[in-house]
C-alpha positions as CSV (number, residue, x, y, z in Angstrom):
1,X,13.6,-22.4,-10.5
2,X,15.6,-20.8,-7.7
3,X,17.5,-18.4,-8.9
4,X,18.8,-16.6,-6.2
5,X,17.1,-13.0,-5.9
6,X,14.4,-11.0,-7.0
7,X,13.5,-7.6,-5.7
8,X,10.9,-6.4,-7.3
9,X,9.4,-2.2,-7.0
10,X,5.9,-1.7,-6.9
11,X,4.3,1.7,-7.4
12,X,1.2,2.1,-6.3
13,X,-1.5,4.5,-8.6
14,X,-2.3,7.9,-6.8
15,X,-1.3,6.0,-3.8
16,X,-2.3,8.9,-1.5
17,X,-5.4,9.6,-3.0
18,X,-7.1,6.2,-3.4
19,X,-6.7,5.1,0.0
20,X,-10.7,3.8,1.2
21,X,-11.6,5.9,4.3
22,X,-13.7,3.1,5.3
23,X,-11.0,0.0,5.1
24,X,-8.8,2.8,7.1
25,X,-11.3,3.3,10.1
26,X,-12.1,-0.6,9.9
27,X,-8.0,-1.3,10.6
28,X,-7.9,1.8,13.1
29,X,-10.7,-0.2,15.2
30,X,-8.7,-3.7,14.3
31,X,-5.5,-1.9,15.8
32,X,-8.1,-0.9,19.4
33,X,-6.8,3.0,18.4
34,X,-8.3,5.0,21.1
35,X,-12.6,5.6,20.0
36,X,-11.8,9.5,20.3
37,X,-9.0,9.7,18.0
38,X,-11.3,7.5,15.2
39,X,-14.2,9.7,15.8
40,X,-12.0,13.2,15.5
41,X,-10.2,10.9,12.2
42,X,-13.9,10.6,10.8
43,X,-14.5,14.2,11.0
44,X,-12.1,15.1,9.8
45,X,-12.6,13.3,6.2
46,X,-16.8,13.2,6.9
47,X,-18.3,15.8,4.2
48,X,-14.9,16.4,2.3
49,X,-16.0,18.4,-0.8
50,X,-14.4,20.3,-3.5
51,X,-15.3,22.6,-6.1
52,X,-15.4,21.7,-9.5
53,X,-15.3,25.0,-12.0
54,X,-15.5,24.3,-15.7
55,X,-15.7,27.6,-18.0
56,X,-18.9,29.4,-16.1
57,X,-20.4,25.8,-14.1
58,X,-19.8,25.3,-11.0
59,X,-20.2,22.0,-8.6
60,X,-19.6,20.6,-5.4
61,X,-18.7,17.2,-5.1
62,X,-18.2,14.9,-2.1
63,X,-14.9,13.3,-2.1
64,X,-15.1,9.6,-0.6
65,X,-11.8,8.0,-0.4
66,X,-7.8,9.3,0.0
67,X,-6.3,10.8,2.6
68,X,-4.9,14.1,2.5
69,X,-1.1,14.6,0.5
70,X,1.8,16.5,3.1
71,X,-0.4,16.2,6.5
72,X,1.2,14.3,9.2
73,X,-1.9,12.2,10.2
74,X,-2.0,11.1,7.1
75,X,1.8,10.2,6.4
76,X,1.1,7.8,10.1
77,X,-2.3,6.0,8.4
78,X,-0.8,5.4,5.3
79,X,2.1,3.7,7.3
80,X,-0.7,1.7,9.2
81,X,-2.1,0.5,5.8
82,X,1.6,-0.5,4.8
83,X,1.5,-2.3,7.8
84,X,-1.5,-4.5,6.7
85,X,0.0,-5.3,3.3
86,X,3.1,-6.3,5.1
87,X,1.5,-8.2,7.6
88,X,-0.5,-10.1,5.2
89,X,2.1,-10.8,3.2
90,X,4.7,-12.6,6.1
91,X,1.1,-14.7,7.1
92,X,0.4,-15.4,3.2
93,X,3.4,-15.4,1.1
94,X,6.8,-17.8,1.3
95,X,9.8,-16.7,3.8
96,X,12.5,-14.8,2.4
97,X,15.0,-15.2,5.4
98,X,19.2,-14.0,5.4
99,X,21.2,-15.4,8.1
100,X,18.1,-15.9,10.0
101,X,16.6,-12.1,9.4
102,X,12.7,-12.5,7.7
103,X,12.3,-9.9,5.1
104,X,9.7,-10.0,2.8
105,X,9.3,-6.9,1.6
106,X,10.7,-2.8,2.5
107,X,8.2,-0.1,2.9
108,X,8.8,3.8,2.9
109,X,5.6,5.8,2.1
110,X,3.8,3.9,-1.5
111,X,7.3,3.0,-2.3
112,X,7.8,-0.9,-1.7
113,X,10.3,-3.5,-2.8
114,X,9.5,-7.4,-2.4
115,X,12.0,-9.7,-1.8
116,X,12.0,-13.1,-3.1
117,X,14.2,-16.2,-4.1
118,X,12.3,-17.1,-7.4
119,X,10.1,-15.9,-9.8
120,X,7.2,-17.8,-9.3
121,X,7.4,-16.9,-5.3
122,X,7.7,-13.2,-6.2
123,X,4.5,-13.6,-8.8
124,X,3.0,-15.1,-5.8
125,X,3.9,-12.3,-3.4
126,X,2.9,-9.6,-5.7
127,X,-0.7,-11.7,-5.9
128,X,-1.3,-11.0,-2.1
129,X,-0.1,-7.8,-2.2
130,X,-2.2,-7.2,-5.3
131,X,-5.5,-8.5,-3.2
132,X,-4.7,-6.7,0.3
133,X,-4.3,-3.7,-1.6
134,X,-7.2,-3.6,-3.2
135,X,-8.7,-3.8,0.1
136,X,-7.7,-0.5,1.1
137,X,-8.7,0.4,-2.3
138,X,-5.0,0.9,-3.5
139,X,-4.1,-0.3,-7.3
140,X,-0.4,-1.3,-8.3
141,X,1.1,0.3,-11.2
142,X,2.4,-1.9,-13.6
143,X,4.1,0.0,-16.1
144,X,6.3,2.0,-13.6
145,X,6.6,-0.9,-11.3
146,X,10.0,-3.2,-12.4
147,X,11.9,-5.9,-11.6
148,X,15.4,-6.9,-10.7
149,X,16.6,-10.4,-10.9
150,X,19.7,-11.6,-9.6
151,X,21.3,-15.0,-10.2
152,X,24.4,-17.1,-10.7
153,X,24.8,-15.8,-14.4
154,X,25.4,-12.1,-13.5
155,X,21.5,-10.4,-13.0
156,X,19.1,-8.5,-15.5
């Protein structure tokens, strides 16, 4: 049922935190980023530990995935992975086109909106979203993510 338009707002878990290093270096070689800057990328996250302290214990633990909150580098490959999921999206998911402008969905950090033209098309956008994210080990939020729908009866 087309009902005109649906803009939908994902929020993405611990965005930030969940992001898989390895998926991130895989996309960085995808892209043909310069060897040196992967390698210097790598070390920077290879043997990332923090320190647990609980009442008198103490414990080291290897942190494996994220990217580090309020550092430039990391504000730039988090853009790259929104890239992917937008990407993927426009190859995967059905057209929402204005006066001959494509736009499937808005990006600004792990805020997104989708943009579609029915339900169904938005469930279906969401679904690819859903699977490319999970790639790069990010997990949508569905109780704070909502949706608007617009359509000839006023919207909800």
């Amino acid at each position: 049922m087309n009902i005109g338009l649906v803009v939908v707002a994902l929020d993405y878990s611990k965005a930030y935190d969940s992001v898989n290093r390895k998926s991130l270096i895989e996309t960085l070689i995808k892209y043909k980023i310069d060897p040196k800057v992967i390698d210097l990328i790598y070390k920077i996250y290879r043997n990332d530990t923090t320190l647990i302290k609980f009442m008198e214990e103490e414990e080291e633990i290897e942190i494996t995935s994220g990217i580090r909150q309020g550092c430039t580098l990391s504000t730039e490959l988090f853009k790259l992975v929104t890239y992917e999921i937008m990407r993927e999206l426009d190859e995967k998911g059905e057209d929402f086109v204005v006066e001959d402008i494509r736009m499937n969905s808005l990006f600004f950090a792990d805020d997104s909106l989708i943009l579609a033209r029915t339900v169904e098309s938005a469930r279906e956008k969401i679904k690819i979203i859903a699977e490319i994210s999970k790639h790069f080990g990010l997990h949508i939020n569905e109780e704070k993510s909502k949706a608007l729908i617009y359509g000839s009866r006023g919207h909800k």
